[in-house]
Chimera marker file (.cmm) of the C-alpha trace (Angstrom):
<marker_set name="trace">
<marker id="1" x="26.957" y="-12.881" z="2.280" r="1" g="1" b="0" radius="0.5"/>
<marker id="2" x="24.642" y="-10.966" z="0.254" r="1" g="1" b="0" radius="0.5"/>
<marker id="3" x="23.186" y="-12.281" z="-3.077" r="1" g="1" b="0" radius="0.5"/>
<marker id="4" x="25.546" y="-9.472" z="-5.088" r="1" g="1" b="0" radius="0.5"/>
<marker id="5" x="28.204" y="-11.556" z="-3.345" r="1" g="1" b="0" radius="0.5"/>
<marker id="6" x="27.194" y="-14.534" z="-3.868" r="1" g="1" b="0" radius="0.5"/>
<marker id="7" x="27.490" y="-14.360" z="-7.577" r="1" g="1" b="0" radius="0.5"/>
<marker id="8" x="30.678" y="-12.956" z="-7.955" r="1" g="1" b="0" radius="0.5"/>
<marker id="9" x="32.133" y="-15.295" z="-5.521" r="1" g="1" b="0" radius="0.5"/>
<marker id="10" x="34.250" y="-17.056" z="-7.942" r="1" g="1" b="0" radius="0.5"/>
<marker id="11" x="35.462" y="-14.092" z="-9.792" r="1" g="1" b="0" radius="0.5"/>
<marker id="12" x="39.181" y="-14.160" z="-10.025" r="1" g="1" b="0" radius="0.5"/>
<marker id="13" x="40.619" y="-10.990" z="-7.662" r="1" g="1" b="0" radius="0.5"/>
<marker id="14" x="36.836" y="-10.744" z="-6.111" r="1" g="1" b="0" radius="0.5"/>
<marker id="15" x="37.284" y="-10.469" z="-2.712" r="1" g="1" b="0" radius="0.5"/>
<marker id="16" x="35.060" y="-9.198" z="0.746" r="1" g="1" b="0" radius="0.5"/>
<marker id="17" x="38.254" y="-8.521" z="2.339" r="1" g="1" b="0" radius="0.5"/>
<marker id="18" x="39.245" y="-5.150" z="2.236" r="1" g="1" b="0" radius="0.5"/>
<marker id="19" x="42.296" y="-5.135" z="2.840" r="1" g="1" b="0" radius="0.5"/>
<marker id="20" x="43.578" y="-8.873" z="3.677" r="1" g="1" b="0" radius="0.5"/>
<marker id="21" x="43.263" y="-11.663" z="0.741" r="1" g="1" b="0" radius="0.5"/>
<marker id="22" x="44.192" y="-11.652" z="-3.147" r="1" g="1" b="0" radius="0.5"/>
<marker id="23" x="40.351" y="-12.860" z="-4.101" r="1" g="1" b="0" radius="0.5"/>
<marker id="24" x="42.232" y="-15.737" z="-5.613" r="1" g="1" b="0" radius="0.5"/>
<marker id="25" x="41.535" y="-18.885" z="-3.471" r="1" g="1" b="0" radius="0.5"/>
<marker id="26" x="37.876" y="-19.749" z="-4.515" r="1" g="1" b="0" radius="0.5"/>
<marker id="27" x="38.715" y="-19.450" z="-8.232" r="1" g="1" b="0" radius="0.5"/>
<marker id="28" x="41.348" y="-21.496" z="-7.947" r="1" g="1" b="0" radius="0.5"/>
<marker id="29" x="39.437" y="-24.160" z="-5.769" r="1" g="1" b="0" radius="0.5"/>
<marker id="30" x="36.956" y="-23.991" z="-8.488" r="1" g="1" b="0" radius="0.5"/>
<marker id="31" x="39.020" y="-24.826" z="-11.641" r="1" g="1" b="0" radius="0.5"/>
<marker id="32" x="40.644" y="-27.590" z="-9.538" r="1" g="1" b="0" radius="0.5"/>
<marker id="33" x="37.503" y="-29.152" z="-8.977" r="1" g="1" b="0" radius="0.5"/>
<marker id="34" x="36.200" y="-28.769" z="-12.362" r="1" g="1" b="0" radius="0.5"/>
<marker id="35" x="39.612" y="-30.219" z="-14.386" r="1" g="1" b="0" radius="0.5"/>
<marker id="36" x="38.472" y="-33.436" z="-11.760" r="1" g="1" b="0" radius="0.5"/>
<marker id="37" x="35.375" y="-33.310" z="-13.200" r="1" g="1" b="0" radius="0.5"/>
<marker id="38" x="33.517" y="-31.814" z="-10.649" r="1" g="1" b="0" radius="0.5"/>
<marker id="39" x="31.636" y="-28.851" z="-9.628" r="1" g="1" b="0" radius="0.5"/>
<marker id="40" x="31.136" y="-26.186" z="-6.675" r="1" g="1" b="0" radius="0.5"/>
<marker id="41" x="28.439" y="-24.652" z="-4.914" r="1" g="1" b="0" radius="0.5"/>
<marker id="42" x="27.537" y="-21.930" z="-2.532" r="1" g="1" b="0" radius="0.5"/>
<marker id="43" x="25.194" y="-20.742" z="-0.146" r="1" g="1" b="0" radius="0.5"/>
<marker id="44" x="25.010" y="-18.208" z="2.443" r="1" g="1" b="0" radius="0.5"/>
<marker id="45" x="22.275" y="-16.992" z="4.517" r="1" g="1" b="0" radius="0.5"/>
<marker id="46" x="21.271" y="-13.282" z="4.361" r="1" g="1" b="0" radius="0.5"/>
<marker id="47" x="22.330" y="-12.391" z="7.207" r="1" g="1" b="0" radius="0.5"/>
<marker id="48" x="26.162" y="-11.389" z="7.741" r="1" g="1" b="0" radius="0.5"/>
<marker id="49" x="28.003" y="-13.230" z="10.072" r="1" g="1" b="0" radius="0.5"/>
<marker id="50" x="25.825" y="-16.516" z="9.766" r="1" g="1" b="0" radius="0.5"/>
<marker id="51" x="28.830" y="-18.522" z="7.640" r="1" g="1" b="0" radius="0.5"/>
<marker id="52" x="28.449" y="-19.918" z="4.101" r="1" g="1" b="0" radius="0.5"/>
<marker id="53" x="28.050" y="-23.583" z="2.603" r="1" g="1" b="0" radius="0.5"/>
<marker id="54" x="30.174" y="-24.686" z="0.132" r="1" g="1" b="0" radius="0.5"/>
<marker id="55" x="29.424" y="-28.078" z="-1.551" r="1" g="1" b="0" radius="0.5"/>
<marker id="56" x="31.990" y="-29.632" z="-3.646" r="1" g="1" b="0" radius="0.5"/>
<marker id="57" x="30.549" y="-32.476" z="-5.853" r="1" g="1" b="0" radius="0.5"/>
<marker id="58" x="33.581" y="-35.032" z="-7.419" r="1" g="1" b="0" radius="0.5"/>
<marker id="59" x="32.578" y="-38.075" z="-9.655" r="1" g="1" b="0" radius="0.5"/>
<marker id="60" x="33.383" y="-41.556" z="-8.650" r="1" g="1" b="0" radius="0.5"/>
<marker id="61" x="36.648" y="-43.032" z="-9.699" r="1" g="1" b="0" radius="0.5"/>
<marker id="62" x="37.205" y="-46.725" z="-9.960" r="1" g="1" b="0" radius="0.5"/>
<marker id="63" x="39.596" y="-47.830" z="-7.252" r="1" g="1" b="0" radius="0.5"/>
<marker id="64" x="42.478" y="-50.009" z="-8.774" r="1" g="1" b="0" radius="0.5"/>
<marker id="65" x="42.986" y="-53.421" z="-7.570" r="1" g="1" b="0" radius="0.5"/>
<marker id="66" x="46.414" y="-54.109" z="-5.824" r="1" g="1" b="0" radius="0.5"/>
<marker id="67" x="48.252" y="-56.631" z="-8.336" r="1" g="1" b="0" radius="0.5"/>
<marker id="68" x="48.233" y="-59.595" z="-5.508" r="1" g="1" b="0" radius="0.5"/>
<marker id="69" x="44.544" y="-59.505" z="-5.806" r="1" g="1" b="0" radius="0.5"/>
<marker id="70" x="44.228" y="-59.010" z="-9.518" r="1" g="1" b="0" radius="0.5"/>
<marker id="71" x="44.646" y="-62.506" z="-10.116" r="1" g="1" b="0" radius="0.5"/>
<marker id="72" x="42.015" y="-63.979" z="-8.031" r="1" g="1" b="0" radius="0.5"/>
<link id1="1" id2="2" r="1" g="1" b="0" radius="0.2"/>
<link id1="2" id2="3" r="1" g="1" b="0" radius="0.2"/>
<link id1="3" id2="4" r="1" g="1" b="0" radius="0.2"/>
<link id1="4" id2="5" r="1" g="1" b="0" radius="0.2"/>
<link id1="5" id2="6" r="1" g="1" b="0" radius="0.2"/>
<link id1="6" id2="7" r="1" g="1" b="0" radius="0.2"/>
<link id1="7" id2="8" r="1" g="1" b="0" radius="0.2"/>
<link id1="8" id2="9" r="1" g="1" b="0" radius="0.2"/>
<link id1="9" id2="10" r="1" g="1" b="0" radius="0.2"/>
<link id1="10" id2="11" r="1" g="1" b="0" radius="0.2"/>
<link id1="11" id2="12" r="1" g="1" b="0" radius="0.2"/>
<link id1="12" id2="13" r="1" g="1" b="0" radius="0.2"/>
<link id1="13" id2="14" r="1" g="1" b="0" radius="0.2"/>
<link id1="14" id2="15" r="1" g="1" b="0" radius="0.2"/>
<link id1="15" id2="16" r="1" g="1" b="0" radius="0.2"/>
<link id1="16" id2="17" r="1" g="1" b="0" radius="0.2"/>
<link id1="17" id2="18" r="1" g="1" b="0" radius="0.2"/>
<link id1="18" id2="19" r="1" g="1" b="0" radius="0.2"/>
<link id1="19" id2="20" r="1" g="1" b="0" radius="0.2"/>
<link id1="20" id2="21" r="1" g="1" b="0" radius="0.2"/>
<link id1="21" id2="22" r="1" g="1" b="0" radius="0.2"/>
<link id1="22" id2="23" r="1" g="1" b="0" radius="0.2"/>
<link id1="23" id2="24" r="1" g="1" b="0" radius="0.2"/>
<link id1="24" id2="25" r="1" g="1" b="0" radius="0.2"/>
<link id1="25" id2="26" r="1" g="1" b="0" radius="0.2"/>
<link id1="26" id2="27" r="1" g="1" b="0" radius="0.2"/>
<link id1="27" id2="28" r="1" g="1" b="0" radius="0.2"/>
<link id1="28" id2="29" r="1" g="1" b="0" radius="0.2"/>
<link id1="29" id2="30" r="1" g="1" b="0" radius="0.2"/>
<link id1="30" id2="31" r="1" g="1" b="0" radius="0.2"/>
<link id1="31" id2="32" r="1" g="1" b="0" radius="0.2"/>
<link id1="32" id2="33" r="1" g="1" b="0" radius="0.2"/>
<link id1="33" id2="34" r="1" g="1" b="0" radius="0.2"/>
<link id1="34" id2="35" r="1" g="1" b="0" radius="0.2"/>
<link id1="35" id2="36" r="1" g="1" b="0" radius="0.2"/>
<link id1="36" id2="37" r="1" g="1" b="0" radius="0.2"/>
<link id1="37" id2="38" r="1" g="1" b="0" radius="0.2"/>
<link id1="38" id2="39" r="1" g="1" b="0" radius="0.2"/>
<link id1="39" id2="40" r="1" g="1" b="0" radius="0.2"/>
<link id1="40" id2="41" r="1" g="1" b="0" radius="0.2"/>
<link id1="41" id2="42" r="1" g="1" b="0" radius="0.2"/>
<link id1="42" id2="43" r="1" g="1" b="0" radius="0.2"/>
<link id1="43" id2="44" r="1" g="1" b="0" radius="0.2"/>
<link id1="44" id2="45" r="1" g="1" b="0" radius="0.2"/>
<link id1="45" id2="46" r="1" g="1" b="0" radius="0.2"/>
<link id1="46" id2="47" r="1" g="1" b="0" radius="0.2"/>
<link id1="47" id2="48" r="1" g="1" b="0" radius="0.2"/>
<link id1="48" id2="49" r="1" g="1" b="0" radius="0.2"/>
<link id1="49" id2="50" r="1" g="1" b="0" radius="0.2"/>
<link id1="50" id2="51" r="1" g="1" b="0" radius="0.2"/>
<link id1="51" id2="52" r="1" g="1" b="0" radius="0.2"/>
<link id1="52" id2="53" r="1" g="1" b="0" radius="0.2"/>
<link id1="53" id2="54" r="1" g="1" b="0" radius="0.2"/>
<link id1="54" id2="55" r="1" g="1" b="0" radius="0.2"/>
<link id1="55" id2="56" r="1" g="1" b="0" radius="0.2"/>
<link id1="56" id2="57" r="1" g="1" b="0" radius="0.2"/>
<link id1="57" id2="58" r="1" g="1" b="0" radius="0.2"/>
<link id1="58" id2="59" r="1" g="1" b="0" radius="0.2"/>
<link id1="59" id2="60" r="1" g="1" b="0" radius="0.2"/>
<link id1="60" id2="61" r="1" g="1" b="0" radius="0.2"/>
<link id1="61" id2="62" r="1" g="1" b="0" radius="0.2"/>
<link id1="62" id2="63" r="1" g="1" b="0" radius="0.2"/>
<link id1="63" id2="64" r="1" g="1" b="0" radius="0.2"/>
<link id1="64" id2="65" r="1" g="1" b="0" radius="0.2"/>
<link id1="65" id2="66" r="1" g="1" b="0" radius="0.2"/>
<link id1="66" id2="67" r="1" g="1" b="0" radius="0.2"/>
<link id1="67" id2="68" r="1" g="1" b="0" radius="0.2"/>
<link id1="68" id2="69" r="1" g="1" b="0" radius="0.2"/>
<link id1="69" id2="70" r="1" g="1" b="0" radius="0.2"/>
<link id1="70" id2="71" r="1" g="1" b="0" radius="0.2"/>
<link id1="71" id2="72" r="1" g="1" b="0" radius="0.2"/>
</marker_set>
């Protein structure tokens, strides 16, 4: 993916596609991620065809005890 790409990415109806794909899915991924709190990232070498690297980053949720331990 190219750099002009790479910022538009998360557009809503941005899409490389041509003719398959509503440009919808990474938008959506993204506001998912951020009403958990977290955030997404991508990189992509310059080169087509070499793939893309997409880092989702969640914060840390407390894990709930299961009520036969709470006691103890």
């Amino acid at each position: 993916m190219d750099a002009a790409a790479l910022r538009r990415l998360f557009e809503p109806f941005y899409s490389t596609k041509e003719e398959a794909g509503t440009g919808l899915g990474l938008s959506i991924s993204r506001r998912i991620v951020e009403l958990h709190g977290g955030t997404i990232e991508s990189e992509s070498e310059s080169e087509p065809g070499k793939g893309a690297l997409f880092r989702v980053k969640l914060p840390a949720a407390a894990v709930p005890r299961p009520a036969i331990l709470a006691g103890h």
